[in-house]
C-alpha positions in Angstrom: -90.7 38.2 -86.9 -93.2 40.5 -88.6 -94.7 38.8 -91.5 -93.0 35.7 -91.1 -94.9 33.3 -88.9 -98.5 34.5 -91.0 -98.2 34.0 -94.2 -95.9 30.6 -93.6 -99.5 29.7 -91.8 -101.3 30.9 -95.3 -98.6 29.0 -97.2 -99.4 25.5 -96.0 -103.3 26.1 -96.2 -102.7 27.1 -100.2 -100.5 23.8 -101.1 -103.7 22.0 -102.1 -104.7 24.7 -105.0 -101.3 25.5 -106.6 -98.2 24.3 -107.9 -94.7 25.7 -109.0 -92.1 25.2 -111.5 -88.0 25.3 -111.3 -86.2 26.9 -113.6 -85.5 24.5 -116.8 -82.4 23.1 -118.1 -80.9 24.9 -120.8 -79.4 22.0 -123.9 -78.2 22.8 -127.5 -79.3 21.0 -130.5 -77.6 18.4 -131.9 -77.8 16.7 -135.6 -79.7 18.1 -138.8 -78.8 22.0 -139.7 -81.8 23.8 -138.3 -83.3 26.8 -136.3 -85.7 27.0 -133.7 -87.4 30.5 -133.2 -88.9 30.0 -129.4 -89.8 32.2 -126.5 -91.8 32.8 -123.0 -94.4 35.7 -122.6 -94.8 35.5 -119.0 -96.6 37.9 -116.6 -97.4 37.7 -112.9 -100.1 40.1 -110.7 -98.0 40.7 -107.7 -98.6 42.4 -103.9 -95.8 42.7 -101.9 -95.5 44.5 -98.8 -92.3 46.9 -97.6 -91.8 47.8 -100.8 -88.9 50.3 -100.8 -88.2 52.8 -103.8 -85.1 54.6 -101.7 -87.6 56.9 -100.4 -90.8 55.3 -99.4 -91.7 51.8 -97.6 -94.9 50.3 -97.9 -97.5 48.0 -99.8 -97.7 48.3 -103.7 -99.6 46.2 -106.0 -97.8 45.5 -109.4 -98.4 43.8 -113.3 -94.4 42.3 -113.4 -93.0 40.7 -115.6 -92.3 36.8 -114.3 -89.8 36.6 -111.7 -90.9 33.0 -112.4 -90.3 32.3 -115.8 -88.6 35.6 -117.3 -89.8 36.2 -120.9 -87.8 35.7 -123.8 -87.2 35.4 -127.6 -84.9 32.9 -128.9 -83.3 31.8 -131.7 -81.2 27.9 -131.5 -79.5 26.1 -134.1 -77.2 23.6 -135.6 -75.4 22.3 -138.2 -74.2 18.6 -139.1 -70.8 19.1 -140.1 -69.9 15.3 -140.5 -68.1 12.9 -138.7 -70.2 13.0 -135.3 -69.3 16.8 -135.5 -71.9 19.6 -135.3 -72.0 23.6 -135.1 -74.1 25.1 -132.7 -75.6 28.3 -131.6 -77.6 30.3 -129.2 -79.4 34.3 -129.1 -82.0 34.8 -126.5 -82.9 38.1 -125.0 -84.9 39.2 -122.3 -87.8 41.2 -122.1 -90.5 43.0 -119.7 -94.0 41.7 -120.5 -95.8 44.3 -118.7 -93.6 47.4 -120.5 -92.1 45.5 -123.7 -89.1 46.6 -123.5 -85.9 45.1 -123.2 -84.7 43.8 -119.9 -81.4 44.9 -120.6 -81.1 48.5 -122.3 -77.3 48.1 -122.9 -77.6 44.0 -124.1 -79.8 43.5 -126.4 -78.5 39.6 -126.4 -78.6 39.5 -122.8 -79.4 36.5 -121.8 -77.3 34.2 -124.3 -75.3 34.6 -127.4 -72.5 32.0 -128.1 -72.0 30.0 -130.9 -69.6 26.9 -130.7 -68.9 22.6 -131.5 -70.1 19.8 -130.4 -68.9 16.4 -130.9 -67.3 13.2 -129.2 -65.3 15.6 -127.2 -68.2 17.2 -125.5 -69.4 20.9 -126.4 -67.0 23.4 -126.6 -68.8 27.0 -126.9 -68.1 30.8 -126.6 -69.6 34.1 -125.7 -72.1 35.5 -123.3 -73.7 32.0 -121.5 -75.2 31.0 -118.6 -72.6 29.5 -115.7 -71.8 26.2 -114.8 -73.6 26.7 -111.6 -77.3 27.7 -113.6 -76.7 24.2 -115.8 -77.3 21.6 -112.8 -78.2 23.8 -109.8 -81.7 24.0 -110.2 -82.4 20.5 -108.9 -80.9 21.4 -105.6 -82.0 24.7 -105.0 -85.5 26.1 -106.0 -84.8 28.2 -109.3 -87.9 29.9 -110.6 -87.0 33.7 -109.6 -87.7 33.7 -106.2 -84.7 31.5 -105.3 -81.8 31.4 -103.5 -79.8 33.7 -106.1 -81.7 36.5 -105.2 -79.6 36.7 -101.9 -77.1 39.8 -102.5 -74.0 37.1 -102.4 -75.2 34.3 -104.3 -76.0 35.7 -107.3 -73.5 33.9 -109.4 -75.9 31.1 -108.5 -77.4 31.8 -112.0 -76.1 34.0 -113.9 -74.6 34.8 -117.4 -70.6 35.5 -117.6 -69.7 37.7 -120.8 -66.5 37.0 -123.0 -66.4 33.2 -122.0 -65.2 29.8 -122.9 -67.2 26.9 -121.3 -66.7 23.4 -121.9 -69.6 20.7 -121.0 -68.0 16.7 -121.3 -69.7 13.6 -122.5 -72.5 11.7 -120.1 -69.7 9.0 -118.8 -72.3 6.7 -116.7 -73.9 9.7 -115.7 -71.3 11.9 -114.7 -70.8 15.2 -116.5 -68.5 18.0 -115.8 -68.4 21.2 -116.5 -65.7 24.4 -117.1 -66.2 28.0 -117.6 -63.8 30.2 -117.9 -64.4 34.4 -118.6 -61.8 36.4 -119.7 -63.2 39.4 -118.0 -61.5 42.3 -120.4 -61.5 44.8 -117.9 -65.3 44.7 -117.8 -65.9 42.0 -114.9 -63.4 40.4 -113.7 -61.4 36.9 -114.4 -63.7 34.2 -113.6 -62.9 30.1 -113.3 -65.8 28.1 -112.6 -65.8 24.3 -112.5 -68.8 21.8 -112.1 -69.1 18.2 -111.5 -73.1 16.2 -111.8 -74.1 13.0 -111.5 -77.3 12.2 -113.0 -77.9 8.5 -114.1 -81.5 8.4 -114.6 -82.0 7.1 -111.2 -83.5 8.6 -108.0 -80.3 9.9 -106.9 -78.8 13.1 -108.4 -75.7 15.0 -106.6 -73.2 17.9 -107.8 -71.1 20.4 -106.8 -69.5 23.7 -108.2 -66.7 25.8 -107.2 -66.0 29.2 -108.5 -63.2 32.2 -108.5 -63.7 35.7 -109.7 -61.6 38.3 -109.0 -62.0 41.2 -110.1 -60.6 45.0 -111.6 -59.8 45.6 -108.6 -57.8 42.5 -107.6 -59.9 41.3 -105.1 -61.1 37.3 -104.9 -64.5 36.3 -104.1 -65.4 32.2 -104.2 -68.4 30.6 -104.4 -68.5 26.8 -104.0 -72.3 24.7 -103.6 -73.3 21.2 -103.4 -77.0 19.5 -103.6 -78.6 16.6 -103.9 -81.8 15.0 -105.1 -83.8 12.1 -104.4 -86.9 10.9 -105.9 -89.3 9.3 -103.8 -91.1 5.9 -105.0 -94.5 7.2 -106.4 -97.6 7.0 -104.3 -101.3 7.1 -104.7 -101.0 10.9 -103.7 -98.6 11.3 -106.4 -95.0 11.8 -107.1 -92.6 13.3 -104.2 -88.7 14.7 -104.9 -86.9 16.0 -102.0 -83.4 18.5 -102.1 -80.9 20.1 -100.7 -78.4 22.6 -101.5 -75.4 24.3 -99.5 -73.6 27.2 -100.6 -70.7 29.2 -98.9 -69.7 32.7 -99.9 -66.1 34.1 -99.6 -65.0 37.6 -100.3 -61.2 39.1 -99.8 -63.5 42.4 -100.7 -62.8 45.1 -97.5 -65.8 45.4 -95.2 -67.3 42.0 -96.6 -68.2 38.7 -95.0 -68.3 35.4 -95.8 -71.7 34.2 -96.0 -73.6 30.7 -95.9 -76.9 29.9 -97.8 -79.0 26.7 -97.9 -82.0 25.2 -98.9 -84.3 22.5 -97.7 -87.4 21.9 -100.1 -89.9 19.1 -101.5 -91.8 18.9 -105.2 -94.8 17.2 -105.1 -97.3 16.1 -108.7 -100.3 15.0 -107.6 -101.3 15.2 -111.3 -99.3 15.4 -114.7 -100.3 18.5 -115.0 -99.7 19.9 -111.6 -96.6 20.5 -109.6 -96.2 21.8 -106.2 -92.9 23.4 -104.6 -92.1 24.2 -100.7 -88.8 25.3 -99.9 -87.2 26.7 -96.3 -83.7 29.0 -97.7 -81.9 30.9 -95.0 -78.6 33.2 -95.0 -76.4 33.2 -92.7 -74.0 36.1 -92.5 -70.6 34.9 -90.4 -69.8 37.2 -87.7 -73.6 39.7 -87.6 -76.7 39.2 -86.9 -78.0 40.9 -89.9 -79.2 36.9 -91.6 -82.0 36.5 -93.8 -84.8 33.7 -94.3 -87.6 32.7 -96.6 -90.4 30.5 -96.9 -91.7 29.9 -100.6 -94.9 28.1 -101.8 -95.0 28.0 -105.4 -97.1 26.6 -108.1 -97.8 25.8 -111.2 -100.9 24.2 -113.4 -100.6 23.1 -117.1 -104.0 24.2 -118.8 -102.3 22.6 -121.9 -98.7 21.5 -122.9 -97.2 24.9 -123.1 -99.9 27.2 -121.1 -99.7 27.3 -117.4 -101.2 29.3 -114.4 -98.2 30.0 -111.7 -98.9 31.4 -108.1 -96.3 32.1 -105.0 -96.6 32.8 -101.5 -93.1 34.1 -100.1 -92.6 35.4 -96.7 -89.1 37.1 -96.4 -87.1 37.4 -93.0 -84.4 40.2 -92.7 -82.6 40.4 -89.2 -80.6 43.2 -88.0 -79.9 45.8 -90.7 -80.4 42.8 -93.6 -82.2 44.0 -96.4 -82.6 41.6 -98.8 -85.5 41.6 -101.0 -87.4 40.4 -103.9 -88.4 43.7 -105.2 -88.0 47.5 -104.7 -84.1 48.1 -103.3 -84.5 46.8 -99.7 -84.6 48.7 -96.7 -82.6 47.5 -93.2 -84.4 45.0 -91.6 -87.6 45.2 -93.4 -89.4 41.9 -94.0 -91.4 41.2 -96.8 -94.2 39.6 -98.5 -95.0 38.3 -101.5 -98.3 36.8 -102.7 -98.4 36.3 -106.9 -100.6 35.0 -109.1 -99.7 34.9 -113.4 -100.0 33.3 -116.7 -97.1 31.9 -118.5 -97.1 30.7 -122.7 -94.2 29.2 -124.1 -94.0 29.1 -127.4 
């Protein structure tokens, strides 16, 4: 336990100055015909230690671009067709703050572009999206870039899927549910993803996902997760959410191994304009030793409605030959630390 212990220590004496933000939900208009041009310019001042460029290990001191919130350029849209029935569509791309160039050099619509119909049916829409686990994980796990996702076999936890259908049903006393379903081509693999919330506007929010790729190879790999929420009643101090989140990782992939990963935090407002995040998320390898941990304090303060400063303290566990990081491409049981302090605009 290298860095571990420490800056856990450094963590919990930091809660009082900063706050953090989860990733937030992604929604398509509805009603008049209209577009939306939006974005995020987003940059963090990072030091991490055991850096590892596939050569070298040590310290560096980097301008990223967010892991927070990534930056992006938008453009969102409908149409009122009639009859309760409207068109809709989504293009956002990603892009590096710090360099300005794209943050995908062979997508230049990487992060959405789908167009589809929404109605008394639900929302039907199609192309590259984000998957049914992105839409309704983030109050279980801690989103934000420095989550649970970044674990080698959760990614899927948010992620886009290319050449896809995806279906989103009516609020039915708070219950929505959720399919997505990618075609693959050759390119990534069939994938089959189904998700089931329940958020009534209550304390109490739950859901689950389960999800199958397999892919040009043949080979299966399923991801299921549930989580839960729970609002605490607000206090003099402030408000107070607690969650959970479980995943379970399973390969048919030679040479793999199934894989747990769960996550324990609190979100604490002491202000309207201040949030605070703490979060315990562990990976459990079945059948090594080589299991990874990490403590995150994250925060975020609203200077005005759409202007915040965002910090993070992460300390990163690997055990055995683990090497899971947050940046650089991870060396065998290498901890690492993460201390970050940025501005993010939305606009």
């Amino acid at each position: 336990m290298k860095a571990f212990t420490p800056l856990c220590c450094a963590a919990a004496m930091a809660a009082c100055s900063f706050s953090a933000s989860a990733q937030s939900s992604r929604s398509l208009p509805s009603g008049n015909a209209g577009v939306t041009v939006y974005g995020v310019a987003a940059t963090e001042m990072v030091h991490v230690t055991n850096f590892s460029d596939g050569t070298h290990v040590g310290s560096s001191n980097r301008l990223e671009s967010s892991k927070v919130t990534a930056s992006r350029l938008g453009f969102i849209g409908s149409e009122d067709l009639g009859g309760g029935l409207s068109a809709v569509f989504n293009l956002e791309m990603g892009y590096a703050l710090d360099t300005g160039a794209q943050s995908n050099a062979t997508a230049t619509f990487n992060r959405s572009s789908l167009v589809g119909l929404r109605g008394g049916f639900g929302t039907v829409t199609v192309g590259r999206q984000w998957d049914v686990e992105d839409d309704i994980l983030s109050r279980y796990f801690i989103f934000g870039g420095y989550g649970v996702f970044q674990f080698s076999e959760f990614a899927a936890i948010s992620d886009t899927v290319i050449n896809s259908v995806k279906y989103v049903s009516p609020n039915y006393g708070g219950v929505t549910v959720r399919g997505l379903y990618g075609f693959g081509e050759r390119v990534t693999g069939r994938i089959a993803e189904l998700a089931v919330n329940y958020a009534a506007g209550g304390p109490l929010e739950m859901g689950a996902t389960y999800r199958t790729q397999k892919d040009i190879n043949g080979y299966n790999t399923q991801l299921s997760t549930v989580g839960a929420s729970y609002k605490l009643p607000s206090t003099a101090w402030g408000d107070w959410r607690v969650h959970g989140g479980y995943a379970w990782s399973k390969p048919q992939l030679p040479g793999s191994h199934r894989t747990a990963a769960y996550d324990v935090g609190l979100v604490w407002s002491p202000a309207s304009n201040t949030n605070i995040t703490l979060d315990y998320v562990a990976r459990d390898q079945k059948g090594t030793a080589n299991d990874s941990r990490f403590v995150r304090l994250g925060g975020e303060y609203f200077l005005s409605k759409r202007t915040s400063v965002i910090a993070n303290l992460i300390a990163l566990q690997n055990k055995g030959t683990a090497s899971q990081r947050f940046y650089g491409v991870g060396a065998a049981g290498e901890d690492q630390s993460v201390v970050s302090i940025g501005l993010r605009h939305a606009f």
